[in-house]
C-alpha positions as CSV (number, residue, x, y, z in Angstrom):
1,X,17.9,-22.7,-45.6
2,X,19.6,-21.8,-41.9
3,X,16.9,-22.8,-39.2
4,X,15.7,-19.7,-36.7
5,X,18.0,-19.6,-34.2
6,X,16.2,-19.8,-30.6
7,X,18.7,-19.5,-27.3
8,X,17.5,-20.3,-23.7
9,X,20.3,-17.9,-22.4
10,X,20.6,-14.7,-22.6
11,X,24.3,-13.8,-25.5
12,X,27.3,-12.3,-24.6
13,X,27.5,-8.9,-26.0
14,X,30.8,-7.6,-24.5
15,X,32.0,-7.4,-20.9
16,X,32.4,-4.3,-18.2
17,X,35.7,-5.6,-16.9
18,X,34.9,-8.9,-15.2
19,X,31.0,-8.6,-15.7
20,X,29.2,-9.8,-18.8
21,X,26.9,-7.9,-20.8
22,X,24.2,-9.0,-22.5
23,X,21.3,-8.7,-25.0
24,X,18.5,-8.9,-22.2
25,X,20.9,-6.6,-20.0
26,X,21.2,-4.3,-22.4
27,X,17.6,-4.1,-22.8
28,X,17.0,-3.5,-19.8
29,X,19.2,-0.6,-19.4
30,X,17.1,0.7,-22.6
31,X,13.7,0.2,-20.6
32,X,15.6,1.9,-17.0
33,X,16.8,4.8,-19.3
34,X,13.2,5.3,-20.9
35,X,11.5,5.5,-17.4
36,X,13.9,7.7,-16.3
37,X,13.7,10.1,-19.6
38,X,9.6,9.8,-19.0
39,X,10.2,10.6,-15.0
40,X,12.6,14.0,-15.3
41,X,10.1,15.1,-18.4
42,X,7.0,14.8,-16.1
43,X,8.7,16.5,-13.2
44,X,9.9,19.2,-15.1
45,X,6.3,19.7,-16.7
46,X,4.6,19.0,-13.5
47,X,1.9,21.8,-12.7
48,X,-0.1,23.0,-9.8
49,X,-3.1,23.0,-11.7
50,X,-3.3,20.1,-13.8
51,X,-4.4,20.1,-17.6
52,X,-3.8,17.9,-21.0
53,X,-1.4,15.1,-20.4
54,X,-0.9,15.8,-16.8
55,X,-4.6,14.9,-16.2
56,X,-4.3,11.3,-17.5
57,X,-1.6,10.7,-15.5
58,X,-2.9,11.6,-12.9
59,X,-5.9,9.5,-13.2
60,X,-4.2,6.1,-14.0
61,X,-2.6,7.1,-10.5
62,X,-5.4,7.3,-9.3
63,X,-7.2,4.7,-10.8
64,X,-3.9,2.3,-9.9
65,X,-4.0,3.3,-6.4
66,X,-7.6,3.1,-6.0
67,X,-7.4,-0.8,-7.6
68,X,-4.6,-1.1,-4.7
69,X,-6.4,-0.1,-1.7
70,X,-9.5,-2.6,-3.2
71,X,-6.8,-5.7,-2.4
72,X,-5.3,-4.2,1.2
73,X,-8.4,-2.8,2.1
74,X,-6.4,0.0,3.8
75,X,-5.9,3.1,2.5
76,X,-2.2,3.6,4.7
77,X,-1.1,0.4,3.0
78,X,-2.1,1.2,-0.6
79,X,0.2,4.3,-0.2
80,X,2.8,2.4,1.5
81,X,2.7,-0.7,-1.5
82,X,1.7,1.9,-4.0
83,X,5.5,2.8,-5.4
84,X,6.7,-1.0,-5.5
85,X,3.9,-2.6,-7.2
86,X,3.8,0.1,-9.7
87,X,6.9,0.0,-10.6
88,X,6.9,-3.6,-10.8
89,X,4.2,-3.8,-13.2
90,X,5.6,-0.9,-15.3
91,X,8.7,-2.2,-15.6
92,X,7.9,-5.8,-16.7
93,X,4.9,-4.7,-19.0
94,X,7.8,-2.7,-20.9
95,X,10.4,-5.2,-20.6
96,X,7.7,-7.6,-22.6
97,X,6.5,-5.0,-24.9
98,X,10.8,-4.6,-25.4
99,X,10.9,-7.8,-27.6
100,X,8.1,-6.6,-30.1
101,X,9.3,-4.1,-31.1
102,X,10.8,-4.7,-34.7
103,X,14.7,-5.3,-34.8
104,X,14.7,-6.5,-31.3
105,X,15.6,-10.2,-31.7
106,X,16.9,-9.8,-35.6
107,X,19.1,-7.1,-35.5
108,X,22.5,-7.8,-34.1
109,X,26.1,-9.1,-34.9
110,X,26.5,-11.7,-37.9
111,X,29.0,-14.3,-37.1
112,X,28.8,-16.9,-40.1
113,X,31.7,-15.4,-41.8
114,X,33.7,-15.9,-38.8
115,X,32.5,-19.3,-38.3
116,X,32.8,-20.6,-41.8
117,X,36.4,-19.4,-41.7
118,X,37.2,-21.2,-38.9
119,X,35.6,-24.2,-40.1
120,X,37.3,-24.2,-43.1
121,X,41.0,-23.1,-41.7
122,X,41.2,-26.5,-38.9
123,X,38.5,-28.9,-41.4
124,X,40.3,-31.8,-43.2
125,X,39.6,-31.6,-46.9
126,X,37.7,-34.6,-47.8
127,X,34.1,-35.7,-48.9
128,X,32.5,-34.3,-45.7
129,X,34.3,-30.3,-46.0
130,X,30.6,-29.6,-48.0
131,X,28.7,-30.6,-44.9
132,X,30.8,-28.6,-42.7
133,X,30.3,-25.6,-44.1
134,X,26.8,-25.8,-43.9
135,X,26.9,-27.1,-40.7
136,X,28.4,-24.1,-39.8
137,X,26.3,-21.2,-41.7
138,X,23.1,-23.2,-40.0
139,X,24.6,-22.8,-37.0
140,X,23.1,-19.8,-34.8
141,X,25.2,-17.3,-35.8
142,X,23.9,-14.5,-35.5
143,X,23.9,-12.8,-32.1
144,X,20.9,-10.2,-31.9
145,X,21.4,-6.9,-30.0
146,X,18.8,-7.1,-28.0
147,X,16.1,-9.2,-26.2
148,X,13.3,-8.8,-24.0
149,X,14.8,-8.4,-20.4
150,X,12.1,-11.2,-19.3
151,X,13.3,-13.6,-22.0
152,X,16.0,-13.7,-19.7
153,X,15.9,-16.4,-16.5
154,X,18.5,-14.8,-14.8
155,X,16.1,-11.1,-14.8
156,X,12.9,-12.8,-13.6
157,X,14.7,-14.9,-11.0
158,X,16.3,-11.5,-10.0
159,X,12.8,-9.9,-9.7
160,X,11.2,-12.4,-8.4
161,X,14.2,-12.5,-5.4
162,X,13.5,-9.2,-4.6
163,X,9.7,-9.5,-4.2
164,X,10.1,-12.3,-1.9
165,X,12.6,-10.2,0.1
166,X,10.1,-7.0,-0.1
167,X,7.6,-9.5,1.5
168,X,10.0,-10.6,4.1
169,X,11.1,-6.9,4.9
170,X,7.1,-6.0,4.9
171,X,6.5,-8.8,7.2
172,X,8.9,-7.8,9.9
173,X,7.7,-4.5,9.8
174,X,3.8,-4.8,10.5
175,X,4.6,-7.9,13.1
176,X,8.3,-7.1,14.2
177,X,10.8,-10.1,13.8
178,X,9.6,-12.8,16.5
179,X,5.7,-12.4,15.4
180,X,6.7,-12.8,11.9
181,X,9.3,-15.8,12.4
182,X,6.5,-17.5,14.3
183,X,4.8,-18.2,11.2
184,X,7.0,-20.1,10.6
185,X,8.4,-21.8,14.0
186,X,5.7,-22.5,16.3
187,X,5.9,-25.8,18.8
188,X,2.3,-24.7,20.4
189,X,1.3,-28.7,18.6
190,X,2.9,-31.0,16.5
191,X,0.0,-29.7,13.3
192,X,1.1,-26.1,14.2
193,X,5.1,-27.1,13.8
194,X,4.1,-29.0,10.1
195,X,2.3,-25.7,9.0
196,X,4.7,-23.9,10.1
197,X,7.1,-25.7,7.6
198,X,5.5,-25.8,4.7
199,X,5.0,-22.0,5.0
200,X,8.8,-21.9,5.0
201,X,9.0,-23.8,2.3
202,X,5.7,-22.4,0.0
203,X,8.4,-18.5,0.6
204,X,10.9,-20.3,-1.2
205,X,9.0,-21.6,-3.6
206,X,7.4,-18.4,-4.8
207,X,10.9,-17.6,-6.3
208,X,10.4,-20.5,-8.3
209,X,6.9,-20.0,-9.1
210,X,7.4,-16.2,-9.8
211,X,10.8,-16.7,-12.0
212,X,9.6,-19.4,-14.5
213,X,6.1,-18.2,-15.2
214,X,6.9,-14.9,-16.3
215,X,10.1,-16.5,-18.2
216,X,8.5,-19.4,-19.6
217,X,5.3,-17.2,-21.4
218,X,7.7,-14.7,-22.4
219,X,10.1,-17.1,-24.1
220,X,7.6,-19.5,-25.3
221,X,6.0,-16.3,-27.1
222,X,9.4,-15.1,-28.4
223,X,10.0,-18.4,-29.9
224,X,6.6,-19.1,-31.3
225,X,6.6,-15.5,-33.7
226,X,10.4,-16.8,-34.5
227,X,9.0,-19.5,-36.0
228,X,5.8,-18.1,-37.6
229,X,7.9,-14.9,-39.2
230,X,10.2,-18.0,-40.6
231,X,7.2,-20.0,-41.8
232,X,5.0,-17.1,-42.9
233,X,6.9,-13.9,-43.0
234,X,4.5,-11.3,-44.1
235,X,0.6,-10.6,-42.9
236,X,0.2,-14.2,-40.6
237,X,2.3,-13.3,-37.9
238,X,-0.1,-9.6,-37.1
239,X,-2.8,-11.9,-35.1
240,X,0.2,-13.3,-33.0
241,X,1.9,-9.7,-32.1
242,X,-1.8,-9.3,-30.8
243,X,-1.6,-12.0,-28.9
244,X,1.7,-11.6,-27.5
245,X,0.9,-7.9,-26.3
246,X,-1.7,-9.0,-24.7
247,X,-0.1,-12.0,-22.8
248,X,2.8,-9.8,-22.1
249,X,0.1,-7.2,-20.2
250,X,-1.5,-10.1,-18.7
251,X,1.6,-11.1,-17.2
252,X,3.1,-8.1,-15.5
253,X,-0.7,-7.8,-14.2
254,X,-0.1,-11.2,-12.8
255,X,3.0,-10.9,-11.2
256,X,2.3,-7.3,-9.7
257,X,-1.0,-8.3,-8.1
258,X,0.4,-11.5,-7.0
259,X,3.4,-9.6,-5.1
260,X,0.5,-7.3,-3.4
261,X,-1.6,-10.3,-2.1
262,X,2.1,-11.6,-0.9
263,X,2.9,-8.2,0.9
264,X,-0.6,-8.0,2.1
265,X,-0.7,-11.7,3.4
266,X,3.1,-11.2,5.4
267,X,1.5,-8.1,7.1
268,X,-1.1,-9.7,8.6
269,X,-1.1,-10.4,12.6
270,X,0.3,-13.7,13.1
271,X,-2.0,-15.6,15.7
């Protein structure tokens, strides 16, 4: 019986000239295309005077933007945050969501054939050929077609780059460059210099921090329902898609609130 094949990195699909394209890529262009489907069909439907689905939207906007301007305590900078966190939080709730749905993991490109074959064509026939063979059909060969975009390190890292950048940007803008850099370089006293550092140092670390907590729950939940559905196939592994939509809700939550108090905290007056 082949063991469930589990893969840190993001697979290879094919490549766009010099750039590889993967699973978690590919994905992701799913979950960009679906927002953008859901965006033209809203504007084309939008109305005046609001009624049916219209009015639910526009209440979660509400509702969203209201939660907002609770953290900021300013109504200009709720409007002002309003489109990035949102979209944050959209696009990484999906991006979880992406790897529940059934197929997304299991349905890809089968490469044991391939494999075995090549085992067998440069393999030396003698009393271990049997245990090559099943070396290779155990190895992971199949390569799924997709995979949730925030199973991916490289996608977190990438997000969580440009949420420290949007901090920087927002930063400079409320204080201008000088009263922002000060935060971070300021000889007034030798405590006031070691502060100064370590807020340097905490900016960077928020890629880290950011990247590998979304990546690490997302991953650690992909691989535990691969290995339930391959211990327990049918009824046992219901509780754990619970679970896992409700982690993967908990964690864009997480990560868009925590880039709001970051935008909010770098638009403060420096003293």
């Amino acid at each position: 019986m082949a063991s469930p094949h589990v893969s840190i990195a993001a697979e290879t699909l094919f490549h766009l000239g010099p750039i590889p394209v993967t699973n978690s890529l590919l994905t992701t262009w799913a979950v960009m295309l679906f927002f953008i489907i859901i965006g033209m069909a809203l504007r084309v439907t939008l109305k005046k005077q609001p009624s049916g689905l219209q009015n639910l939207f526009e209440i979660i906007v509400e509702g969203a933007l209201s939660g907002i301007e609770g953290v900021t305590g300013c109504a200009k900078q709720a409007r002002q945050f309003f489109g990035v966190i949102v979209t944050i939080f959209l696009f990484v709730l999906v991006n979880n969501w992406a790897g529940l749905i059934p197929g997304v993991g299991s349905v890809g490109i089968d490469h044991s054939a391939e494999t075995i074959a090549a085992e067998d064509a440069h393999a030396v026939v003698d009393e271990h050929a049997a245990d090559t063979e099943i070396a290779a059909e155990e190895q992971g060969a199949l390569t799924p077609l997709f995979r949730a975009g925030t199973a991916d390190l490289s996608f977190t890292l990438t997000l969580a780059l440009i949420a420290v950048l949007l901090t920087q940007f927002y930063g400079v803008q409320a204080n201008g460059v000088w009263g922002y850099v000060k935060r971070f370089i300021n000889f007034k006293n030798p405590i006031m210099f070691f502060v100064g550092i370590l807020e340097l140092i905490s900016e960077f670390s928020k890629i880290i921090s950011f990247s590998f907590r979304l990546f690490g729950n997302v991953f650690a939940g992909e691989v535990l329902l691969v290995v339930i559905i391959s211990l327990v196939p049918y009824v046992a592994p219901i509780p754990f898609y619970g679970l896992e939509i409700f982690v993967g809700a908990i964690q864009a939550l997480v990560f868009a609130i925590l880039t709001l108090v970051f935008f909010k905290m770098a638009t403060q007056k420096a003293h």
